[in-house]
C-alpha positions as CSV (number, residue, x, y, z in Angstrom):
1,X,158.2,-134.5,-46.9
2,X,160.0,-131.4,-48.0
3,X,161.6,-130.3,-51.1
4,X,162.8,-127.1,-49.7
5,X,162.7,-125.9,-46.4
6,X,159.1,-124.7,-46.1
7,X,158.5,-123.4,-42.6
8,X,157.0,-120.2,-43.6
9,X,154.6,-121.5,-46.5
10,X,152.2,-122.5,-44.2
11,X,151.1,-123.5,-40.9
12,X,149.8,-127.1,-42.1
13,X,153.3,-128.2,-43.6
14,X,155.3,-126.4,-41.8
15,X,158.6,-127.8,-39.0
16,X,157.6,-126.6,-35.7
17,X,159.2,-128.0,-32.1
18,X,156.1,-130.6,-31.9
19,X,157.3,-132.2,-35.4
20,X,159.5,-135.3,-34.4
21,X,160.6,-136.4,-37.9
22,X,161.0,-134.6,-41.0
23,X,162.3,-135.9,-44.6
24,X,164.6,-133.9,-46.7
25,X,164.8,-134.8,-50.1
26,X,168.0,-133.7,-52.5
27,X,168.3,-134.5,-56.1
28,X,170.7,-135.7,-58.4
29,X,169.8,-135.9,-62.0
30,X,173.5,-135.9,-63.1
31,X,175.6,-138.5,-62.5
32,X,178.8,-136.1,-63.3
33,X,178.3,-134.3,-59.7
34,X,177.6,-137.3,-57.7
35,X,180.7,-135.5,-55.4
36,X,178.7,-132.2,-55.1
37,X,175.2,-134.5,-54.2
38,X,177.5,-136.4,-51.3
39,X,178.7,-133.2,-50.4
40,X,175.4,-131.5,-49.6
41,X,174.5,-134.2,-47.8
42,X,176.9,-134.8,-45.6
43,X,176.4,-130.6,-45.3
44,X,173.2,-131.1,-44.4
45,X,173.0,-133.7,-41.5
46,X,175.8,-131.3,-40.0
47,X,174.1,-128.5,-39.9
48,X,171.2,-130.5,-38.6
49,X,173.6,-131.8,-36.0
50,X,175.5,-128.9,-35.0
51,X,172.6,-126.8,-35.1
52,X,169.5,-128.2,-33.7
53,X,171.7,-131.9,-32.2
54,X,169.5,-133.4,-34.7
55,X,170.2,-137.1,-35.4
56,X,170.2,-138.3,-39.2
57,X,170.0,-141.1,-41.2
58,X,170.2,-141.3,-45.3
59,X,168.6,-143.4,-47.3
60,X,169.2,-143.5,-51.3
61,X,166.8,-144.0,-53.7
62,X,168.0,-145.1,-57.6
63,X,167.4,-147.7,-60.4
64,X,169.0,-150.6,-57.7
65,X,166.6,-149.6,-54.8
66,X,163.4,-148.0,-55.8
67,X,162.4,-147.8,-52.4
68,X,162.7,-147.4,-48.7
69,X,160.5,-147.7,-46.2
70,X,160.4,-144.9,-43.2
């Protein structure tokens, strides 16, 4: 798990062409720019897409599902 991308921080966290999943994580602790969160999102899996044909899934975590497994 990332909260930024970390590549360079160091060689034991680090996203390298042997890693086969990886998990972003984006906050949103206002609910006012729930647009701009869905936004960089969406942002996000295209780059991953249109960059590196990445496939993406998003799961949402909130008050209604606290959870998710992976």
């Amino acid at each position: 798990m990332t909260r930024c991308l970390n590549w360079r921080d160091s060689a034991r966290y680090g996203v390298n062409s042997s890693i086969k999943e990886v998990l972003f994580l984006i906050e949103n602790a206002n609910p006012e720019r729930n647009a701009d969160y869905q936004q960089a999102i969406a942002l996000l899996q295209k780059r991953l897409q249109d960059y590196l044909q990445l496939s993406t899934t998003v799961q949402v975590l909130d008050q209604e599902h606290p959870q998710v497994e992976l």
